[in-house]
SETI-523026 format. One record per residue (C-alpha): residue number from 1; residue in one letter; chain; z, y, x. Coordinates in steps of 0.1 Angstrom, whole numbers, always signed. Each point is the difference from the previous one (the first is absolute). Example, Ala and Ser with C-alpha at 12.3 -4.5 7.8 and 13.67 -1.06 7.14 Angstrom:
REM residues 2
1 / a / A / +78 / -45 / +123
2 / s / A / -7 / +34 / +14
This chain:
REM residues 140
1 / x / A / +0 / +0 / +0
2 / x / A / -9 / +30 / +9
3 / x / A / +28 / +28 / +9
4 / x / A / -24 / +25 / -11
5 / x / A / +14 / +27 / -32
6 / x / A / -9 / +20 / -25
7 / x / A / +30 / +21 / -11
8 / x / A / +5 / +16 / -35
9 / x / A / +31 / +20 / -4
10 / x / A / +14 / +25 / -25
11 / x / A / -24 / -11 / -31
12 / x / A / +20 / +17 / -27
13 / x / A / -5 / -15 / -34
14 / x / A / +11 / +9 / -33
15 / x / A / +15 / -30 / -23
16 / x / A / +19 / -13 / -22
17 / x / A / +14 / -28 / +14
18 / x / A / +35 / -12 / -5
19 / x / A / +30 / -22 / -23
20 / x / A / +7 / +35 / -14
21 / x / A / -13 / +12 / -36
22 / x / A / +5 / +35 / +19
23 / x / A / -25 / -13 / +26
24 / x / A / -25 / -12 / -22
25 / x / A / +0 / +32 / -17
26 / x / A / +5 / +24 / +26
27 / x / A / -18 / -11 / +31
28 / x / A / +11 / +9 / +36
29 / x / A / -20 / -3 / +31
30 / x / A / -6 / -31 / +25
31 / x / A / -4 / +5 / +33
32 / x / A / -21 / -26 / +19
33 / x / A / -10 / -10 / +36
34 / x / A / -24 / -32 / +5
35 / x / A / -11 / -14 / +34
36 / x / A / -32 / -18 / -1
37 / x / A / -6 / -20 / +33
38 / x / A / -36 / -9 / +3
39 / x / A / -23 / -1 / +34
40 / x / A / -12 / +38 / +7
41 / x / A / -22 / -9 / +32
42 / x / A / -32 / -4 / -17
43 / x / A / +3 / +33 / -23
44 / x / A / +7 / +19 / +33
45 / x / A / -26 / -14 / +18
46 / x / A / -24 / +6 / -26
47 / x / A / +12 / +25 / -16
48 / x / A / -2 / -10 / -30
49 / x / A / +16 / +6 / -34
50 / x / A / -6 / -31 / -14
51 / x / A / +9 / -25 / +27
52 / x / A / +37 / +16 / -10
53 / x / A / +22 / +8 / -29
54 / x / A / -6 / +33 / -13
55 / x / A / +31 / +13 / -3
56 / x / A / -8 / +31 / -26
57 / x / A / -10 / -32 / -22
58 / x / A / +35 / -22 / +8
59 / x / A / +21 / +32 / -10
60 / x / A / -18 / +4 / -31
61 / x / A / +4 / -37 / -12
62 / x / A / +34 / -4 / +12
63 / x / A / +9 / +34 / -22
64 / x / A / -20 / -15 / -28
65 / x / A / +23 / -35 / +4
66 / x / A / +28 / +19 / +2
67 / x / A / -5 / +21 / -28
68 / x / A / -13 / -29 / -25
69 / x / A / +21 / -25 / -21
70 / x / A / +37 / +10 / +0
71 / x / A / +26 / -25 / +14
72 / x / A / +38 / -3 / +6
73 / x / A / -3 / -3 / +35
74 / x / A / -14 / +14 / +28
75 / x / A / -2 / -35 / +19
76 / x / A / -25 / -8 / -33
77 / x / A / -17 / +34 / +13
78 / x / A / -3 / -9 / +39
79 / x / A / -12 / -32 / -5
80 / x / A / -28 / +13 / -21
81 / x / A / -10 / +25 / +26
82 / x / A / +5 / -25 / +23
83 / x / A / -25 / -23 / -23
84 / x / A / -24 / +34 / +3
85 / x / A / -2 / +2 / +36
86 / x / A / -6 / -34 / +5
87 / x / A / -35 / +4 / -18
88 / x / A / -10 / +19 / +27
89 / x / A / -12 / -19 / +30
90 / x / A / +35 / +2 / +17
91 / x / A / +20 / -25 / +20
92 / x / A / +39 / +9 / -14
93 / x / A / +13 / +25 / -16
94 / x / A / +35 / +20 / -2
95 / x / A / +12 / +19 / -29
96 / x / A / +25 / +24 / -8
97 / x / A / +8 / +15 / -33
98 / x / A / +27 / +27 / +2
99 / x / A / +20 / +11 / -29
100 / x / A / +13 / +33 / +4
101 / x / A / +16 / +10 / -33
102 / x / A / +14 / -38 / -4
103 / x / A / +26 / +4 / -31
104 / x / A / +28 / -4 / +27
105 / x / A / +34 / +14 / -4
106 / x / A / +10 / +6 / +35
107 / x / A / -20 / +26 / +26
108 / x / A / -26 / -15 / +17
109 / x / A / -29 / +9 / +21
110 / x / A / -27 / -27 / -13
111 / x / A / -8 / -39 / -15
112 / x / A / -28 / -18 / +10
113 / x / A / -10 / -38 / -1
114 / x / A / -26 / -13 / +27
115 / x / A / -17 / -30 / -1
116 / x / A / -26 / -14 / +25
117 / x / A / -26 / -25 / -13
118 / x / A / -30 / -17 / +20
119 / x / A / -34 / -10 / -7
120 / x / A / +13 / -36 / -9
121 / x / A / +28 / +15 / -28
122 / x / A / -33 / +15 / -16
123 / x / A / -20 / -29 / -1
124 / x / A / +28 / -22 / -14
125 / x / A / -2 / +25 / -29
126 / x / A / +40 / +5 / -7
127 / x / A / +10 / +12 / -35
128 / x / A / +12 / +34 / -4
129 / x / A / +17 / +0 / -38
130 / x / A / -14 / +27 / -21
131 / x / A / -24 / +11 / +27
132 / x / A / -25 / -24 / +7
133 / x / A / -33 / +28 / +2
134 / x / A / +1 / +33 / +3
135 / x / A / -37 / +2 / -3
136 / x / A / -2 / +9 / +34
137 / x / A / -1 / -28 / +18
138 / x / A / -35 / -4 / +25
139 / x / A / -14 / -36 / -5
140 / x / A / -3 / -16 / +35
């Protein structure tokens, strides 16, 4: 595997995820970073666009997955992102879904779930309840 990257961080996304009725009615913001490890050589010696991921393009379907379906939990939203980046022609993938207004009663700077997931997790097709397509999913 290649330890070649293509970083996302900061996507800010609008939803209504959460157990809350509050949630689900109100909305709050998700923060998200993704790492999408894929081989970068032959886009840089080509320079070509489509012998990589176009980045512009990941942002815009991980904010569309994001955004899509509410769900109790943001582990239900990473692994769907995580189900997103894998379309792309990438090796593994890291996600991070922050939840800065969590409904927490103590101070506190930030929550966030991460989960990595490889090519093979993708291709063994896992469940996500409630969040099986988002409509944005690439076929390979």
């Amino acid at each position: 595997m290649s330890d070649d990257r293509i970083t996302l961080t900061g996507v800010r996304v609008r939803a209504n995820h959460g157990v809350f009725d509050f949630e689900r009615e109100q909305g709050q913001d998700f923060v998200i970073d993704v790492t999408a490890w894929l081989d970068l050589g032959p886009a840089a010696r080509g320079d070509e666009l489509a012998a990589t991921v176009h980045y512009g393009e990941l942002a815009e379907d991980v904010a569309a997955a994001v955004a899509s379906n509410p769900v109790d939990l943001i582990e239900t939203v990473a692994e769907r992102i995580a189900r997103v980046v894998l379309s792309y022609p990438v090796e593994r993938t890291e996600v991070t879904v922050h939840k800065p207004s969590a409904p927490i009663q103590v101070p506190f700077g930030d929550v966030a779930v991460t989960v990595v997931r490889d090519r093979a997790w993708y291709d063994a097709g896992p469940a996500t309840p409630r969040a099986e397509s988002t409509g944005t999913e690439r076929a390979l």
